[in-house]
N, C-alpha and C positions, 0 to 999 in steps of 0.2 A: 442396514448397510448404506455406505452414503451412492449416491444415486450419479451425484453428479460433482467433478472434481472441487477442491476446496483448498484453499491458499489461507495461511492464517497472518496474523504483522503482530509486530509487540514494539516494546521502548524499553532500552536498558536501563535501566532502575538504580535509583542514584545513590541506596543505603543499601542496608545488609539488610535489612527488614524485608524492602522491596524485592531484594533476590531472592530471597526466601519467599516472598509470596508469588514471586513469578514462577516461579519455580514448582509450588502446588498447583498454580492455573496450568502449567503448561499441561503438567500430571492429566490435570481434569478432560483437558481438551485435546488429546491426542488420541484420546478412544474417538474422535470424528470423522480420526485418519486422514489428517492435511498432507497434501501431496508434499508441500514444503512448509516452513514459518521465515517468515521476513524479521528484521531487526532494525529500527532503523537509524538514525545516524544524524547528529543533534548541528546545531549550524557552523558550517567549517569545519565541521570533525571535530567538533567540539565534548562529543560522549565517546572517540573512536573506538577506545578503548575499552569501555564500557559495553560499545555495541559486538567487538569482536569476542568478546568474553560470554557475551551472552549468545552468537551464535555459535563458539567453541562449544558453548554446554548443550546447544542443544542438539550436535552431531552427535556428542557425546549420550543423548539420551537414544539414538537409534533412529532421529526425525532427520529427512534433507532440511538446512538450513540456507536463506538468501540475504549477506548481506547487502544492505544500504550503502551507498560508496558514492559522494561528491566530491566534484569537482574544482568549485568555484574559491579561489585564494589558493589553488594548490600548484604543485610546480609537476611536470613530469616525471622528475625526480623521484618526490616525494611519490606519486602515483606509481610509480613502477616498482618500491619499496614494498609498496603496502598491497600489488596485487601479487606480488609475490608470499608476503607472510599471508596472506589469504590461502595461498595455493598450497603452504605449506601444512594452512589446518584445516585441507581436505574439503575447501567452499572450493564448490560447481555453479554456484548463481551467485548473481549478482545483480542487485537494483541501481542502477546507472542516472545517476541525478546532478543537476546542475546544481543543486545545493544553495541557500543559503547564508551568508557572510555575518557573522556573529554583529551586534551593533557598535558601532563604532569604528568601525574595520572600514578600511578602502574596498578598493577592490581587486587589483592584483591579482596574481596567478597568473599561470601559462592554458586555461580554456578558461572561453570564454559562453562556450555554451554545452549543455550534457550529450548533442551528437560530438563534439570535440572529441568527449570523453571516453564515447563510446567507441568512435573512430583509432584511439588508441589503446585500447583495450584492447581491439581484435586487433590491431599491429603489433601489439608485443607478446600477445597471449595465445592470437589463433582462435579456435574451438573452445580453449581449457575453459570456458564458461558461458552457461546459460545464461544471457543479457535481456532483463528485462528493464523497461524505463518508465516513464512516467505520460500519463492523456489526459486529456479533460474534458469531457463530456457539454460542459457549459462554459468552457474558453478560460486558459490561464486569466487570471487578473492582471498578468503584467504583459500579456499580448497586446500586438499593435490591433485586432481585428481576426475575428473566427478563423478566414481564410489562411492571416497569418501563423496562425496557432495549428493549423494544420499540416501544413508548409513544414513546421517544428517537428510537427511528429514525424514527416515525413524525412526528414534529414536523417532522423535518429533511426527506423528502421534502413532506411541506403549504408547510414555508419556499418550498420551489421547487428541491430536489437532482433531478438528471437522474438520476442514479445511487449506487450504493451499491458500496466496497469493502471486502470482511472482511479481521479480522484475520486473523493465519494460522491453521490446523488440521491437526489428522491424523487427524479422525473424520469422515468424509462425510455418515453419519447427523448428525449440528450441523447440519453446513448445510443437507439438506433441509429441518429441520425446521425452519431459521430463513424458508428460505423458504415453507414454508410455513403460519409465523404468521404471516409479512409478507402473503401474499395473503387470508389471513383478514381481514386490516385492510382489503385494499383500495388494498394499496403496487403498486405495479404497472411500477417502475422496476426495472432489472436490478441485479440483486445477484451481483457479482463474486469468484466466488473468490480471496481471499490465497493464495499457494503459496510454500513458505519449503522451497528446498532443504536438502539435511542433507549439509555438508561438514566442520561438526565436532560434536562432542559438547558440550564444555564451553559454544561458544558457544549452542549451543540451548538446553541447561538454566538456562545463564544470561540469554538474553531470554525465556524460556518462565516463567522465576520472575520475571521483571520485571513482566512485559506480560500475565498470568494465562494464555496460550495452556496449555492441557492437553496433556502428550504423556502419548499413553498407555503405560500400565505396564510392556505388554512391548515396546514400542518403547524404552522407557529402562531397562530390566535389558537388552535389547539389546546397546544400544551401552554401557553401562556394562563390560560384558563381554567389548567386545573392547579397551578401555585406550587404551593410545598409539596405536594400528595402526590410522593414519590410510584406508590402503584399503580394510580391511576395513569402516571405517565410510562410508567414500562410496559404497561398490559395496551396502551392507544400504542406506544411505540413497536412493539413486539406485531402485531397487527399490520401496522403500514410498513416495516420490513420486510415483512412476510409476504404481505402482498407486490410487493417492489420485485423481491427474488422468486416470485411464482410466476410474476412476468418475466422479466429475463430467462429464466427458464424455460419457458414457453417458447422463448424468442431465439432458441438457438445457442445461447451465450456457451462459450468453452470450460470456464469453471466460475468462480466468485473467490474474489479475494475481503477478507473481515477483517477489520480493523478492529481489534477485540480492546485496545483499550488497556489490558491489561489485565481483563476482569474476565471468568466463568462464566456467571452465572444466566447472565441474557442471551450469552451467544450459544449455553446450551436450551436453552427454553428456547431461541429460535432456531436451529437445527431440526430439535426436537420439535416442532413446526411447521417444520419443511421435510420431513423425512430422510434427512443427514445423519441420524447418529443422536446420540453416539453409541457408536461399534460396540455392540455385546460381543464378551469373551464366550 
């Protein structure tokens, strides 16, 4: 049985193929019993549609669902439309994000930052929704400065966020320490570990240089070192995951949120590593 609560995320899937195989991961990974599953929401609302379809199915399977919901290019308007068809198919959460402006794009819209957004959420909606946002354990990449980027977090719980999700990490020291500048503030909402299994190499160094996530040094002369050999890199990643969330566990954390990628197979070998599941019938 899982031990300690569990947050899952996906990405709407841009064929009928891909629905179809999300669709069997989800099958796979719901015996882990996630409190919720996240969707998320490509740049500008650029998948919106895609994302809302993918959390319609997955109330539809009997799982709470959170969508993804930015901001950035968008108008009030448009925002007040779309947290209404939200309400109408039965979403209670929401991940509250400044979003990304697809390339090319100005920049425009009526917010200009994700407490904006969240600050208008809770004026037009009240309660009707669970608001979580987004932290960063090792400092946005487009922060002026640590202090600044906490300042950020802190707007966004005063907006009215129940909750906080980090980006992902591989130093457990980050996140104590994020949490415990967030209580020096006075933040007092839980702050959710990101958990980004490691099933390949290039794709980590490639959303890790995207998205500023730090891996550390000798975690990536690691896997740099072991090449194509794909097992050797799940069975060293599987490993340091596991130890990653044995820490935070230890350390109090309120659940773990998993970037699953899209994929089964690693995120049940590490449950099933951690004492998560999955849930015997």
């Amino acid at each position: 049985m899982t031990t300690l609560p569990i947050s899952l995320e996906f990405f709407p899937p841009k064929t009928a193929e891909g629905a179809d195989k999300l669709r069997l991961v989800r099958q796979q990974l719901y015996g882990l019993g996630p409190e919720f599953c996240s969707v998320t929401y490509g740049a500008g609302g650029s998948t919106q549609q895609g994302t809302f379809d993918t959390v319609s199915q997955i109330l539809a399977e009997g799982v709470d669902a959170a969508s993804h919901f930015s901001c950035i290019g968008a108008t009030r308007a448009s925002v007040a439309e779309q947290l209404g068809q939200l309400k109408r198919m039965g979403v209670s959460r929401l991940v509250a994000l400044r979003g990304d402006l697809p390339s090319g794009y100005g920049t425009g819209g009526e917010f200009q930052y994700a407490s904006d957004l969240v600050a208008f959420i809770r004026e037009t909606t009240g309660d009707d929704f669970h608001i979580e946002v987004a932290c960063y354990p090792e400092t946005h990449p487009q922060a002026r400065s640590p202090e600044h980027d906490l300042q950020a977090l802190a707007a966004k719980v005063k907006a009215g966020a129940d909750s906080a999700i980090t980006q992902y990490f591989y130093n457990a020291d980050a996140y104590f320490r994020l949490v415990d500048d967030a209580r020096r503030l006075g933040l007092d909402v839980p702050l959710v570990p990101g958990i980004m299994p490691i099933a390949s190499s290039s794709q980590l160094m490639r959303f890790s240089d995207a998205c500023g996530a730090e891996i550390p040094r000798w975690i990536r002369l690691r896997l740099q070192s072991y090449g194509d050999d794909v097992a050797s890199i799940r069975a060293f990643g599987l490993d340091v995951v596991a130890d990653l969330c044995e820490r935070l566990r230890a350390g109090g954390v309120p659940s773990l949120h998993f970037y699953t990628m899209n994929q089964s197979a690693t995120m049940l070998s590490l449950c099933e590593r951690l004492g998560l599941g999955p849930v015997k019938a």
